[in-house]
C-alpha positions in Angstrom: -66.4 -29.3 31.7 -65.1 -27.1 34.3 -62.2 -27.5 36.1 -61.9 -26.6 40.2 -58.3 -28.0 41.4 -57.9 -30.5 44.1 -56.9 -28.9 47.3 -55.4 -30.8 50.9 -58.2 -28.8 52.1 -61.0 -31.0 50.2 -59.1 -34.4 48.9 -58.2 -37.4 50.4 -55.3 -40.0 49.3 -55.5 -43.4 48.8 -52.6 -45.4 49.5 -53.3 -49.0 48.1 -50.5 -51.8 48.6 -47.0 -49.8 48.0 -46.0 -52.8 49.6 -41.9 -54.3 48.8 -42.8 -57.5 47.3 -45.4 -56.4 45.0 -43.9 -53.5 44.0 -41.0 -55.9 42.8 -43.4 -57.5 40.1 -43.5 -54.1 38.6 -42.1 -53.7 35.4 -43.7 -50.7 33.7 -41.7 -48.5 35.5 -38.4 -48.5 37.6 -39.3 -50.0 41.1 -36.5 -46.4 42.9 -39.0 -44.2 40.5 -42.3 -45.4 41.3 -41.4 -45.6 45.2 -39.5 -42.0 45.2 -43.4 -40.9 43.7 -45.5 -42.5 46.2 -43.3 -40.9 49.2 -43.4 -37.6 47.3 -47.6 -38.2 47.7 -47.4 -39.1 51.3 -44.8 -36.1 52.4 -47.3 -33.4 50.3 -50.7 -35.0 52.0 -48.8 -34.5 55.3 -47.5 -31.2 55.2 -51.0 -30.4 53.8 -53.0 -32.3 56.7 -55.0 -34.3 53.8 -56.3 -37.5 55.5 -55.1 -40.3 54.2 -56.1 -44.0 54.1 -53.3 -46.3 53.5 -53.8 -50.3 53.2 -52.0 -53.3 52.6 -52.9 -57.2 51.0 -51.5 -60.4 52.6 -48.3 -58.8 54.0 -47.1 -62.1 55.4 -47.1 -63.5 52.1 -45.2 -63.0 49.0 -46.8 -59.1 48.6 -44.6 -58.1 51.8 -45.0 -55.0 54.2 -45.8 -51.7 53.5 -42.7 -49.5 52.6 -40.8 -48.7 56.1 -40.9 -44.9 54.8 -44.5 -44.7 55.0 -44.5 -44.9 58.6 -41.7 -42.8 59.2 -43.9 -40.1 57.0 -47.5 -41.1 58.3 -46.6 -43.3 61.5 -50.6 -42.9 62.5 -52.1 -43.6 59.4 -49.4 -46.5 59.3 -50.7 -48.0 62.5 -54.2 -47.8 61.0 -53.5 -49.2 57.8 -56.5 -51.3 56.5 -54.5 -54.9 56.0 -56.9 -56.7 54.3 -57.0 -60.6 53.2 -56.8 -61.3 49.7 -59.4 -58.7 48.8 -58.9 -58.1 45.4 -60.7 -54.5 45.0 -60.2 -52.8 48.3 -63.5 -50.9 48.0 -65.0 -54.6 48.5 -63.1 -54.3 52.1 -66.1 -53.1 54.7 -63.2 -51.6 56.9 -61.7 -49.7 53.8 -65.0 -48.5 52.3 -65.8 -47.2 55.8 -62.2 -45.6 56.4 -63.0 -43.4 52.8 -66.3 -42.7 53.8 -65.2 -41.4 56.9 -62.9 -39.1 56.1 -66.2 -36.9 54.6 -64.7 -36.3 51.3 -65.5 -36.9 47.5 -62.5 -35.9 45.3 -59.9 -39.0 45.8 -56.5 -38.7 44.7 -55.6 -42.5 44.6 -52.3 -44.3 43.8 -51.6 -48.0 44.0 -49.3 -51.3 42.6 -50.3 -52.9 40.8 -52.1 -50.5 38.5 -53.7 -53.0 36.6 -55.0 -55.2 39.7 -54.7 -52.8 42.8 -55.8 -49.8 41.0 -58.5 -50.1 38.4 -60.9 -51.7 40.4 -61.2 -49.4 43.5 -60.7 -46.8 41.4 -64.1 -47.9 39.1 -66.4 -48.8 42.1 -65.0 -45.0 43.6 -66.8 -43.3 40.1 -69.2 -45.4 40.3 -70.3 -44.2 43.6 -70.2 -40.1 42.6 -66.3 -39.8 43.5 -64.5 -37.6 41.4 -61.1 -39.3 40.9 -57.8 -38.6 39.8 -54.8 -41.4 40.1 -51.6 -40.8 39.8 -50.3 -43.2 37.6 -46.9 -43.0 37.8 -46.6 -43.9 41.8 -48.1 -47.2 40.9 -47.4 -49.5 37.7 -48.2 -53.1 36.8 -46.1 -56.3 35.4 -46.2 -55.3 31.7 -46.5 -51.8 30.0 -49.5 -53.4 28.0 -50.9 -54.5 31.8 -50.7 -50.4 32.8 -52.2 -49.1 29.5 -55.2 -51.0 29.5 -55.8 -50.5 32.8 -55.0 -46.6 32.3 -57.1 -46.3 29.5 -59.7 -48.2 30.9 -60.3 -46.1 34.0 -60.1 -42.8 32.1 -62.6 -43.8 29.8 -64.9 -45.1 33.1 -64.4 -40.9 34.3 -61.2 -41.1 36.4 -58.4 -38.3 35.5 -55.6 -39.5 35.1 -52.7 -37.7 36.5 -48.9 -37.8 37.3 -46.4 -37.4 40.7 -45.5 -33.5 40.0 -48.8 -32.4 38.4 -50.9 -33.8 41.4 -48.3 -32.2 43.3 -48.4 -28.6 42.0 -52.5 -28.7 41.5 -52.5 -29.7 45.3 -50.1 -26.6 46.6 -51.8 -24.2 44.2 -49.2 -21.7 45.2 -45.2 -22.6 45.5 -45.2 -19.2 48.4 -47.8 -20.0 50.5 -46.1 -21.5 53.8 -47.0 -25.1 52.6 -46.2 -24.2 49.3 -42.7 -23.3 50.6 -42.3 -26.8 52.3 -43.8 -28.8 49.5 -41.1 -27.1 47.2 -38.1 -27.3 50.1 -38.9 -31.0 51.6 -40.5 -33.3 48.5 -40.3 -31.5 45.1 -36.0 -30.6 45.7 -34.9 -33.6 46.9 -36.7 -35.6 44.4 -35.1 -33.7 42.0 -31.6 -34.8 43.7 -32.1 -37.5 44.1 
């Protein structure tokens, strides 16, 4: 199988429910960890100008609002954020479906909490419909660590790549000099590494 790197130029990000209260149920990895990752995926899409699609579940309710940093980072795709209601898979949500679709793209870079609930199943229909897919597992993460590896292995074995925060990262810059590169490297990768 041959290998051609994701690029800003032809990916788009899926943001699925990095939302405060259901990122608290996650226990598979530390709640500052898995949050510090899904920032460091927003700030790269921006500084890239990959579109990205960002939606929320029942934010009134016990799942809560999406992370304040996310519209500090992406305050327009924050003020379009698909908030659907109770919609388990959010491929199954017309006005999601149609945001992805829109966007004209077909390699997905997708991250989302819970992994095992949030993630899988959009994730599944995505390859099912001739998306390639990579998530990056480590800005989402699920109530158990049995929960996250059976949902892990399950996708991987349905065709998605699985992938982690800084390798998405790096594959997406493609060159720390380049001027987005530099930016990448100056205003996510650095002060992650901090932090």
């Amino acid at each position: 199988m041959s290998f051609k790197r994701f690029t800003g130029g032809d990916a788009v990000m899926l943001l699925v429910d990095h939302q405060v209260g259901t990122m608290g149920w996650v226990q598979s990895i530390p709640f500052e960890e898995m949050k510090r990752n899904a920032l460091m995926l927003a700030k790269t899409a921006k500084i890239l100008g990959m579109p990205v699609v960002l939606t929320s579940s029942m934010e009134e309710y016990a799942q809560g609002p999406l992370l304040n940093e996310l519209q500090d980072i992406l305050p327009g795709e924050f003020a379009a954020r698909i908030k659907r209601l109770g919609v388990v898979n959010a491929m199954d949500d017309e006005a999601f479906a149609e945001a992805v679709k829109a966007t004209g793209r077909k390699r997905i870079v997708l991250a989302g909490v819970t992994n095992d609930v949030c993630t899988v199943y959009p994730a599944l229909t995505l390859i099912s419909q001739g998306y390639e897919v990579q998530v990056v597992a480590d800005a989402g993460g699920s109530p158990s660590k049995m929960g996250d590896d059976m949902a892990l292995r399950r996708m991987e074995k349905a065709g998605v790549t699985l992938t982690s925060t800084n390798q998405l990262i790096a594959e997406l810059a493609g060159n720390w000099s380049t001027p987005e590169g530099v930016r990448i490297v100056q205003e996510v990768v650095m002060p992650a590494l901090q932090s």
